[in-house]
N, C-alpha and C positions, 0 to 999 in steps of 0.2 A: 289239272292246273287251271284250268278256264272255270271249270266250278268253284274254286279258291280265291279266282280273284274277283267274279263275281258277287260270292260271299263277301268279299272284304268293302267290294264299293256298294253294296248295300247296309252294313255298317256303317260305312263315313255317310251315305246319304241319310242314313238316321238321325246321327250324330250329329251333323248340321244344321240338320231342318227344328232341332228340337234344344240347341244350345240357348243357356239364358242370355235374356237381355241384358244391356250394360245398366250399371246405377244409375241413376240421373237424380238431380236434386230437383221434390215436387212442392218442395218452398224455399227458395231462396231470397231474402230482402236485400240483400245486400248489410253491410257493416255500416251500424248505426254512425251518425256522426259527432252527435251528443257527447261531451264530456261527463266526467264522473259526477254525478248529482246534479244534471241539467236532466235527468230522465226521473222513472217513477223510485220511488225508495223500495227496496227491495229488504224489508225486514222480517224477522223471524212471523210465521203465518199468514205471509201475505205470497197470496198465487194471481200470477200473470198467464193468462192464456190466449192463443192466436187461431185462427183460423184459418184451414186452407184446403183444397181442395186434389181428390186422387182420381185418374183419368179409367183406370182400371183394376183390377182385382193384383195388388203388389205386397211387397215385403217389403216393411219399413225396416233401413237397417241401422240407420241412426238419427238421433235428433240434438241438434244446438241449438243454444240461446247463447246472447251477447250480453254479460252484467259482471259487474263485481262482485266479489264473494268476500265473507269473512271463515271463521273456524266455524265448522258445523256439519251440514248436509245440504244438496237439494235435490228433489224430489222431481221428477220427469212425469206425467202421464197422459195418456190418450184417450179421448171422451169422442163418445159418437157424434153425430150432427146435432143441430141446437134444440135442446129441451121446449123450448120457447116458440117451437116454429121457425119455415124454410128463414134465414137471413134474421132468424133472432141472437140474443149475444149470449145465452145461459148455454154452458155447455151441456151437452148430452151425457149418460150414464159412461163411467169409467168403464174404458177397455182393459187397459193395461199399461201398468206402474213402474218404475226404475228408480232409484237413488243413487247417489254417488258423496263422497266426501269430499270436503273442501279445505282450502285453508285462507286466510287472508290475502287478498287477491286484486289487481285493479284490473278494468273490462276487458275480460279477453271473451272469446267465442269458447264454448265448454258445455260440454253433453256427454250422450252416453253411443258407445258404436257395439255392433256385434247382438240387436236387438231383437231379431228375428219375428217380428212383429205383423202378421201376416192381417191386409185390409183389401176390403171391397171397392168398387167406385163409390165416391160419394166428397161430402162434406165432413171433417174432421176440426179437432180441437187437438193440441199440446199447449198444457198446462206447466209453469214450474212452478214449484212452491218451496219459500228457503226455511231452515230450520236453523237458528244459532241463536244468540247472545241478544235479547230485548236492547242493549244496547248499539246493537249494530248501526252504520250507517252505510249499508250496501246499496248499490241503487242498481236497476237496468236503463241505461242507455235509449233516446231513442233515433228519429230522426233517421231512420233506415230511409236508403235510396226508391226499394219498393215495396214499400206499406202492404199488408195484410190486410182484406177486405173486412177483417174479421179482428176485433180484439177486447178482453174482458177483463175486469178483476175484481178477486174474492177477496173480502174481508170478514171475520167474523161468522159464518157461513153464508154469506151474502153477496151474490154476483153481479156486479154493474156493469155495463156499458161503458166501453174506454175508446171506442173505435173515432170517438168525435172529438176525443181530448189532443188531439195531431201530436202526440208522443212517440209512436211507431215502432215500436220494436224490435228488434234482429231475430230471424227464426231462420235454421237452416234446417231440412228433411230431406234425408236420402233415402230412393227408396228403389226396389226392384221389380221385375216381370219376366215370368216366362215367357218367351218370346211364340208365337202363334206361326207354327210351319204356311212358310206360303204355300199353295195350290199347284207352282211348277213346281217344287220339292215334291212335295207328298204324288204328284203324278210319276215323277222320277221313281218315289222310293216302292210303290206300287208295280211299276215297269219293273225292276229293278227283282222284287219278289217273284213276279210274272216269268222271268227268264232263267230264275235261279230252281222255279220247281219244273218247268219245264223241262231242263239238262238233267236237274238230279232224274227225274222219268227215264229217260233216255240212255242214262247210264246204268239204272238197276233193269232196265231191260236189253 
């Protein structure tokens, strides 16, 4: 009995010290306040991208932007730190891409969840890029509460500098981590093992 239950709270001390972290959002701006077409035009091959910043090795598991849409597509993706150098505006080489369908739409917040998206610490970029109808007049919203240190746009294959244009963007990033056993856990879980080969000893002798 006493080796059973030993067993068992050496399990839950495992189990504890090594449950994941909660999600937290590692960019939130807040919801632009711009009305529809007081921000950038958001038309067929035009991508907007943001910069921001990851604290440690995590799972991104979803990304939003805040724009209008029409019938078509838009396109999600993650770019390393800047081509350009530390605090430049070109994004880095494509990580990893998502698209989603749209329909005719006025600014809601709209992305993609369930991303699994696994990053380093560092400096990042999420790009969107819309796909539909040359005639479109989609726009992104700007005027976010709290602006992104960081923001670009591609035209043509051509990336500029938008961070000075005060337009601001909406980017929302959720993201994850395994959580790091603290030091009295793992002494526990240690102890814990310590006591349990002990008895078993004791009882095959």
């Amino acid at each position: 009995m006493l080796f059973e239950r030993l067993r068992l709270t050496v399990v839950l001390l495992c189990t504890f010290a090594c449950l994941p972290a909660q999600a937290a959002l590692v960019a939130d701006t807040g919801t632009p306040t711009n009305g529809i077409g007081a921000g950038w035009a958001f038309n067929s091959g035009h991508s907007y991208a943001g910069r921001f910043t990851v604290p440690g090795a995590m799972t991104i598991n979803s990304v939003e932007g805040y724009f209008g849409t029409d019938a078509g597509e838009v396109g999600i993706s993650l770019f390393g730190n800047s081509a350009d150098g530390e605090g430049g505006f070109i994004p880095g080489s494509m990580l990893r891409s998502a698209s989603f369908a749209t329909g005719v739409g006025e600014a809601a917040w709209r992305g993609l969840a369930g991303l699994d998206w696994a990053v380093g610490e560092g400096s990042y970029w999420i790009g969107f890029t819309s796909t539909w109808d040359s005639a479109s007049q989609a726009s992104m919203p700007g005027a976010a509460d709290k602006p992104l240190a960081g923001y670009a746009l591609e035209q043509g294959g051509q990336w500029y500098d938008a961070a000075g244009l005060g337009l601001d963007q909406g980017l929302r990033v959720d993201a994850s981590a395994m959580a790091v056993p603290e030091p009295g856990s793992m002494a526990l879980f240690g102890l814990g093992l310590g006591v349990v080969g002990v008895v078993g000893r004791r009882k095959r002798a």
